[in-house]
C-alpha positions in Angstrom: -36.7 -44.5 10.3 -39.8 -43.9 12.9 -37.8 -45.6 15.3 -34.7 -43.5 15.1 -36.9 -40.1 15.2 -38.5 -41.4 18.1 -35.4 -41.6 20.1 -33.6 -38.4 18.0 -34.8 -35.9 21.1 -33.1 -38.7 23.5 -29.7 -39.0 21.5 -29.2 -35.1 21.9 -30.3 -34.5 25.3 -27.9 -37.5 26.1 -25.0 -36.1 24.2 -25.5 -32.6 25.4 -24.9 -33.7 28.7 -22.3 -36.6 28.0 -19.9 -34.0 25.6 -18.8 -32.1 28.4 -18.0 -34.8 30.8 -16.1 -36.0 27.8 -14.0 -33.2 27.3 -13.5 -33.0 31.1 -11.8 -36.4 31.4 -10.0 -36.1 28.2 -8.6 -32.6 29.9 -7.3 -34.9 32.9 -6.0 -37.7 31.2 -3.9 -35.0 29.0 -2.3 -33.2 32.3 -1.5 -36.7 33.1 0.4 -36.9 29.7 2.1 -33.8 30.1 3.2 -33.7 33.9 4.7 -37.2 32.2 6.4 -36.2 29.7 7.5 -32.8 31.5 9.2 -34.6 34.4 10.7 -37.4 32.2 12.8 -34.5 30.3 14.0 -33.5 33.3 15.2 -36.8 34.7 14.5 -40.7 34.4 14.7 -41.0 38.2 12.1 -37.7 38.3 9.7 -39.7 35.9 9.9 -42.8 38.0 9.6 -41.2 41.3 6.5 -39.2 40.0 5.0 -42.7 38.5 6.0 -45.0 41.5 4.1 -42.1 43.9 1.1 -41.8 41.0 0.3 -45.6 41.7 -0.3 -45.3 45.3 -2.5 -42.2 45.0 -4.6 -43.2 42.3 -5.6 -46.4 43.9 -7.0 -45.4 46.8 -8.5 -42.3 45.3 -10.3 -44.0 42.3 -12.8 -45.7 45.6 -13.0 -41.8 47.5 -14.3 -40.6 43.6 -16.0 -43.2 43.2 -17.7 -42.8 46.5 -18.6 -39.6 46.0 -20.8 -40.8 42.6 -23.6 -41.5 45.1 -24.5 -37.9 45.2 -25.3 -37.7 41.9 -28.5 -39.8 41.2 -29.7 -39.2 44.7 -29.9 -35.4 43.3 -30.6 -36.1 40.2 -34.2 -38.0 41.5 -34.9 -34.6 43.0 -34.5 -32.4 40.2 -36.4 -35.1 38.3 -39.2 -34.6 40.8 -39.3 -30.7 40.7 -39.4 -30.9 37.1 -42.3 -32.9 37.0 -44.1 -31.0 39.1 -44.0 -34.8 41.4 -43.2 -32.3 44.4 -43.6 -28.9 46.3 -40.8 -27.0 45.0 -40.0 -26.1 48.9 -39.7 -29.2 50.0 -38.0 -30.6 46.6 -34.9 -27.9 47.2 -35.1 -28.4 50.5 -34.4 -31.8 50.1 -31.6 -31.1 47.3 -30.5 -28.2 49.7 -29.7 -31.4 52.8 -28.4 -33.4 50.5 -25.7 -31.0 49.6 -25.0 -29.7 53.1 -24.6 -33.5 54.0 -22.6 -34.7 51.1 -20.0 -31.9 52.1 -20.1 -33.4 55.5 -19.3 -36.9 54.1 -16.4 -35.4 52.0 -15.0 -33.9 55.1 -14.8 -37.5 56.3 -14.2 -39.1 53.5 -11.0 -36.8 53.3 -9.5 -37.6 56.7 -10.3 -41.3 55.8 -8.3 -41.1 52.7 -6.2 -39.0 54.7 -4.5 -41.3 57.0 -4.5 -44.0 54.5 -2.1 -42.2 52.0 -0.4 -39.7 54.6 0.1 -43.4 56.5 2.2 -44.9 53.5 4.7 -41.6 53.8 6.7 -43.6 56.5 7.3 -46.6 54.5 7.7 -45.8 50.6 11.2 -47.1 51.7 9.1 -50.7 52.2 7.5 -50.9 48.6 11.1 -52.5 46.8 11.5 -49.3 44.5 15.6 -47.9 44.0 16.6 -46.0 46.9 17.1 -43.0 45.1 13.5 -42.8 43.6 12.1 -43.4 46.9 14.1 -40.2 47.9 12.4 -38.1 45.3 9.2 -39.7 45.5 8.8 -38.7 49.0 8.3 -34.5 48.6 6.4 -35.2 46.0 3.9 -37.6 47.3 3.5 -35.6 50.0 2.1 -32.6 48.5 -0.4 -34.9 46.1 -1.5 -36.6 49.3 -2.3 -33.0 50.6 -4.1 -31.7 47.4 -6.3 -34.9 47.8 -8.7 -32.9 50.2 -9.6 -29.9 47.8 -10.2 -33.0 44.7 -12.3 -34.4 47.0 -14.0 -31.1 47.2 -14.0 -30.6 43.5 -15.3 -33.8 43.1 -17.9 -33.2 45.5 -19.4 -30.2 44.1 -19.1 -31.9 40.0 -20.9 -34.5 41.5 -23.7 -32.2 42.7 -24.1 -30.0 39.8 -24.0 -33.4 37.5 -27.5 -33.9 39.8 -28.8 -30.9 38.8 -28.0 -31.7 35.2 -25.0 -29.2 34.7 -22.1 -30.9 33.6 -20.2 -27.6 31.8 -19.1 -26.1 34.9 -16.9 -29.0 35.8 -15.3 -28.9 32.0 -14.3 -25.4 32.1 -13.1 -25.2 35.5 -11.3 -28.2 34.7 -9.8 -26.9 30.9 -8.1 -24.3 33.1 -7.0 -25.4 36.1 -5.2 -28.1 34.1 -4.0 -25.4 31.4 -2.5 -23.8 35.6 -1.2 -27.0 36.2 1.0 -27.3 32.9 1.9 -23.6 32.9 3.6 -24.1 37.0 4.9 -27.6 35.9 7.1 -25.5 33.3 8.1 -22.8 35.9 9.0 -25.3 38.8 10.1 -28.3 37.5 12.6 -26.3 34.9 12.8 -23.5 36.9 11.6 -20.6 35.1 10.4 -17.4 36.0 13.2 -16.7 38.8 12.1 -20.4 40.3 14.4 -22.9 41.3 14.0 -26.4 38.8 12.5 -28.9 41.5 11.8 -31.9 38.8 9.3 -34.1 40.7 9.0 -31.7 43.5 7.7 -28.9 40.9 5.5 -31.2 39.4 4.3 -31.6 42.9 3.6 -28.2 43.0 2.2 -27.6 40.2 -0.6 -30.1 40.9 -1.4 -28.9 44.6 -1.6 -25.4 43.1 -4.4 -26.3 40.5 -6.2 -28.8 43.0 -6.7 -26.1 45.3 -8.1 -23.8 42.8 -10.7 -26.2 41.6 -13.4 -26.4 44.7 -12.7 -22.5 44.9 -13.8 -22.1 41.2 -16.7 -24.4 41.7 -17.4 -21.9 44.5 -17.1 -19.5 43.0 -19.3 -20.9 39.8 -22.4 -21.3 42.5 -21.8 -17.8 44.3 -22.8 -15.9 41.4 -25.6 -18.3 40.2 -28.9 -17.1 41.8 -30.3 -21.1 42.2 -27.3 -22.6 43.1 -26.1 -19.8 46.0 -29.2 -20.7 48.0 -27.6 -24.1 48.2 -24.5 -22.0 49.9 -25.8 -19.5 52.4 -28.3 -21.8 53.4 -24.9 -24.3 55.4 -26.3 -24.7 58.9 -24.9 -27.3 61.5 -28.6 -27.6 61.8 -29.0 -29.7 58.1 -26.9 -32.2 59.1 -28.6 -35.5 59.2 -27.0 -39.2 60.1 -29.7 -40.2 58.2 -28.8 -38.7 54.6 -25.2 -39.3 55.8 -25.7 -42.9 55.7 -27.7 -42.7 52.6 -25.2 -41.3 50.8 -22.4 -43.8 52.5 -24.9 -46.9 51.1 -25.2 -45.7 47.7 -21.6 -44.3 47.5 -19.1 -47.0 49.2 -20.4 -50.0 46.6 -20.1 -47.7 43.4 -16.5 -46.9 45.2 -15.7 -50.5 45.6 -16.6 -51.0 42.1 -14.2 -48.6 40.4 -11.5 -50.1 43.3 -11.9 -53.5 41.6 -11.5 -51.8 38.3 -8.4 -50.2 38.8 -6.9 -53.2 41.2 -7.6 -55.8 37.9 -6.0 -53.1 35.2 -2.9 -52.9 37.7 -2.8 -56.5 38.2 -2.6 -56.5 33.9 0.3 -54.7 34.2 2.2 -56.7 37.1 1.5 -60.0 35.2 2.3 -59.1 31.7 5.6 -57.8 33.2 6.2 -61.5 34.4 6.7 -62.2 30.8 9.0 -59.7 28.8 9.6 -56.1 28.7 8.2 -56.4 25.3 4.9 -57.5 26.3 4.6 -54.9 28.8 5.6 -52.2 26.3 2.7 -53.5 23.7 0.3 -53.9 26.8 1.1 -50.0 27.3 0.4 -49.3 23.8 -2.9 -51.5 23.5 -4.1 -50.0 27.4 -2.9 -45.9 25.8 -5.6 -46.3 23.1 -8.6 -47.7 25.0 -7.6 -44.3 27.8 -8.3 -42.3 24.9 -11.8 -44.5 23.9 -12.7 -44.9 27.4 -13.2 -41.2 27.8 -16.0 -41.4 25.3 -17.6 -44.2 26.9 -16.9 -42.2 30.7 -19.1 -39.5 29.2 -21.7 -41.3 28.1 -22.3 -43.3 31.1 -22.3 -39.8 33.2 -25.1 -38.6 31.0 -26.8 -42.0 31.2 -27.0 -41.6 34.9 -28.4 -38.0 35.1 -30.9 -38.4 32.1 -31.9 -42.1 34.3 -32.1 -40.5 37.6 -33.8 -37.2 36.3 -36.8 -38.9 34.1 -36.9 -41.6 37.4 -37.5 -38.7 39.6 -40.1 -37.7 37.2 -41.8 -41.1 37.4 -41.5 -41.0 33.5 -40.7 -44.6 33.5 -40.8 -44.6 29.6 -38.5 -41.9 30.0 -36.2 -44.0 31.7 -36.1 -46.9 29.2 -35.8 -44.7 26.6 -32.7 -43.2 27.6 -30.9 -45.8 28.8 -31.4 -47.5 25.5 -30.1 -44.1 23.8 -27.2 -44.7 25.7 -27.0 -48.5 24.6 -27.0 -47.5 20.7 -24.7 -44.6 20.9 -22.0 -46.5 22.7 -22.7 -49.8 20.4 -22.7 -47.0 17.3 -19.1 -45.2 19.0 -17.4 -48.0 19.9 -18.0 -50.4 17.0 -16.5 -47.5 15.2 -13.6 -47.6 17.3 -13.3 -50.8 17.1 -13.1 -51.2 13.0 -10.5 -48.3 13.2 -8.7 -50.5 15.9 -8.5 -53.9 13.9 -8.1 -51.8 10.2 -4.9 -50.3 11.9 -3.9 -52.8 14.1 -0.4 -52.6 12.3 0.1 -49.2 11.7 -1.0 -47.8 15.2 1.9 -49.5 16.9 4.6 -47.4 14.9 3.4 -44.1 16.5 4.6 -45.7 19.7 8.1 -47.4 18.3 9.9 -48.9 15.9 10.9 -52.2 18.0 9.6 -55.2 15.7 8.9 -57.5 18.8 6.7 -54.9 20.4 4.8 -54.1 16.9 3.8 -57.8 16.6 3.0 -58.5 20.1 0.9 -55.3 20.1 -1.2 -55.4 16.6 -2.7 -58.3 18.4 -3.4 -56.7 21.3 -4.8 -53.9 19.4 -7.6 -56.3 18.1 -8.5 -57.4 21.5 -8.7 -54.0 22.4 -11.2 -53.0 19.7 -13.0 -56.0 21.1 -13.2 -55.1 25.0 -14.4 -51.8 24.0 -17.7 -53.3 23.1 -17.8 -54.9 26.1 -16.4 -52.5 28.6 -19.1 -49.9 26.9 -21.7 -52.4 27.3 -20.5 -52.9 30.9 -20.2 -48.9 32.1 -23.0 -48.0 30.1 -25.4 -51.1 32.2 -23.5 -50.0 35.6 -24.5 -46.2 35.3 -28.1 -47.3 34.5 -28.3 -49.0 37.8 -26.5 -45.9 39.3 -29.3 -43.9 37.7 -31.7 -45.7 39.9 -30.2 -46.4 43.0 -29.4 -49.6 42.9 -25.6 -50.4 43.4 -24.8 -53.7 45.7 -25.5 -56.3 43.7 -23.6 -54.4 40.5 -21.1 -54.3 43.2 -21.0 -58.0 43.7 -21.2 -58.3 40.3 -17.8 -56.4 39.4 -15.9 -58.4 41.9 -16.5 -61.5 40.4 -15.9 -60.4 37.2 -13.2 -58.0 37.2 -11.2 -60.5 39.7 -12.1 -63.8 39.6 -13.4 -64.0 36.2 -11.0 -61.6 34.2 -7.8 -62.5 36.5 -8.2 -66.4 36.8 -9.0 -67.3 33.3 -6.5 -64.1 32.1 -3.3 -66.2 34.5 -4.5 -69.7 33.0 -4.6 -68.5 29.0 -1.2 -66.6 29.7 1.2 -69.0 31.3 0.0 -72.9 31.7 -1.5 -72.0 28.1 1.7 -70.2 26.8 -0.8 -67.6 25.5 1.4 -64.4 27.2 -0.2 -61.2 26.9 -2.8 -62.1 24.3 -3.7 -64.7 27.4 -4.0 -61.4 29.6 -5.8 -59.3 27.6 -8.6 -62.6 26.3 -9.5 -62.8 30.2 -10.4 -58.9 30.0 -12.6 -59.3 27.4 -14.8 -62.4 29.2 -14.4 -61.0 32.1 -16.1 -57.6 30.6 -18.3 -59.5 28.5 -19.7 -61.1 31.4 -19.8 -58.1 33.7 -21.9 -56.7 30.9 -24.3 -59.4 30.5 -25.2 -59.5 34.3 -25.2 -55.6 34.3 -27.8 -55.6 31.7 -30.0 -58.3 33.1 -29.9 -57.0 36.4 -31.6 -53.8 35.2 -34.0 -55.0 33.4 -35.1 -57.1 37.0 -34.6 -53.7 38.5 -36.9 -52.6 35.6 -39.9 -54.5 36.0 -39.6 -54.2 39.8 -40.3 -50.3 39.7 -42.5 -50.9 36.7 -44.9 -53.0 38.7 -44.8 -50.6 41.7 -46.2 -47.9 39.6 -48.7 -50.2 38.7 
């Protein structure tokens, strides 16, 4: 009981932070439902225009988001140091004041980057194997998501900078409404309501471009007409801009990119090599990989928090801070997700019928379903380790660390269970959970080398 009223105060402060970063991902992975389901009433080639264009964007964007993470903890130091009084409160928002000024640099270029790669595919969609015809609606739409990319960037940007300063309720509301836009022109353009014309995909397109721009102006906006955070605005001056803080932010930002990259690549592959075996499989692999969306946003928030509560009491050279809330976040997502994970296995067969009635797919996915009550242990474990490390700077070797286990380990012995073994999906889905498992593991030992290392500076 002491033990749990010594780290009460932590739980909270962790929460507060992680609920709204919660609610903010669970807001985007809904749009994503709806512009779905929207498009798909409309028409199958609509749906599968707007997926096939989805799979392109997403994977190169997942590294420019992830990029941007850097920002974050190198903030989130500052603040840690004003707060403790570690710093002249000048010089502290001076610093804070470069690194924003910069990092709005670096999204400029990270923009054009990402630019050219997606606005490069535009040519050749033709080249990817996909049915003429979806390649034909694909194409408008496509376009204008590769376009909204620059002011997501932006919004990203600035959620990234206000999660440094410990503010992570901005982002959720602006967020909450620009998606409640998005849904709202999705009905009047891709139905064509309103006096508009129905443009299916193309709406859709609209619709998302629309609410992408509004997001950096509402973050504007949001810091305008906050007295702290408008100094960080009018104070934009060609003369700020550093190569130094530039490259800073590149080193801390392009491995944590990387590492979401390799993420994403080895959930994709899952999906190419589980459709190597039946349509079935793939349809319980959708159903299994549906419910751990939902979970993950949990686990997203938490590992948010658990890098601005890191960063913050790291700043504040409060290295029992530190410890204390990263093992916060430790127990909450052990406590969350082993919840999840009963609730996964107790309804391993009735979960399935929300998604169909096909016996094939109910028995190939209740198994699944246990697995994935089973990786969310693991992939908690895993984020929760990886934003610790985030929280203190320290992202190359948790780089190297989520390429070997997200492709080597999770891929190789995923392929060898599910075809020379005959295990199928099941096969797949076993791989993800070593693969986690060890990612998790390494994550975990690596901080507490990180640990001791900054421990024994201080001495």
């Amino acid at each position: 009981m002491g033990c749990f009223k010594k780290y009460l105060p932590y739980y909270r402060r962790n929460l507060r932070v992680a609920l709204p970063v919660m609610l903010t991902q669970l807001g985007a992975s809904l749009v994503g439902l709806f512009d779905s389901i929207m498009v798909g009433r409309y028409a199958t080639v609509d749906l599968a225009a707007v997926s096939f264009s989805n799979a392109l964007f997403f994977t190169v964007m997942v590294f420019a988001m992830g990029a941007l993470m850097g920002l974050t903890p190198l903030v989130g130091q500052q603040v840690g140091k004003l707060t403790a009084g570690e710093t002249d409160q000048s010089a502290g928002k001076g610093v804070i004041a470069s690194l924003f000024q910069n990092g709005m640099l670096f999204t400029v270029l990270l923009s054009m980057i990402i630019l050219v790669l997606l606005g490069g595919c535009i040519p050749f969609l033709h080249c990817f194997g996909q049915d003429p015809e979806v390649v034909e609606v694909a194409r408008p739409y496509y376009i204008m998501i590769v376009i909204s990319i620059v002011p997501f960037l932006f919004f990203t940007f600035f959620k990234q900078f206000l999660e440094g300063l410990g503010n992570t309720s901005v982002a959720m509301v602006i967020t909450l409404v620009m998606n409640g836009l998005n849904i709202l022109l999705n009905w009047v353009f891709i139905y064509g309501h309103w006096g508009a014309e129905a443009m299916g995909a193309t709406g859709a397109g609209i619709g998302s471009l629309v609410a992408r721009i509004g997001m950096p102006i509402c973050f504007v906006a949001a810091m305008y007409f906050h007295r702290e955070w408008k100094d960080y605005l009018l104070a934009l001056s060609w003369r700020n801009i550093k190569a130094s803080v530039i490259k800073e932010l590149t080193k801390i930002g392009f491995p944590i990119g990387v590492q979401t990259l390799m993420e994403t690549i080895a959930f994709t592959a899952a999906f190419v090599f589980i459709g190597w075996i039946s349509k079935e499989a793939l349809a319980a692999h959708q159903i299994a990989n549906q419910i751990c969306d939902m979970t993950f946003m949990v686990i997203l928030g938490i590992g948010s928090a658990t890098t601005i509560r890191v960063s913050h009491q790291l700043g504040a050279n409060n290295l029992d801070g530190v410890r204390m809330a990263s093992n916060a976040s430790i127990h909450l997502v052990l406590l969350i997700n082993a919840v999840g994970a009963i609730v996964m296995i107790g309804l391993r067969n009735q979960i399935p019928l929300l998604f169909t009635h096909d016996q094939e797919v109910i028995a190939i996915a209740s198994h699944l379903v246990i697995l994935a009550g089973v990786l969310q242990l693991a992939d908690g474990l895993q984020v929760v380790a990886a934003s610790m490390l985030r929280g203190i700077t320290d992202v190359k070797i948790p780089m190297i660390i989520a390429m070997f286990s997200y492709t080597i380990v999770c891929i190789s012995i995923g392929l060898c269970l599910a075809f020379p073994m005959g295990m199928g999906a099941v096969g797949i889905w076993i791989g993800f959970v070593v693969g986690l498992s060890v990612a998790a593991v390494c994550l975990h030992v690596r901080f507490r080398i990180k640990f001791k290392e900054i421990a024994s500076n201080f001495v």
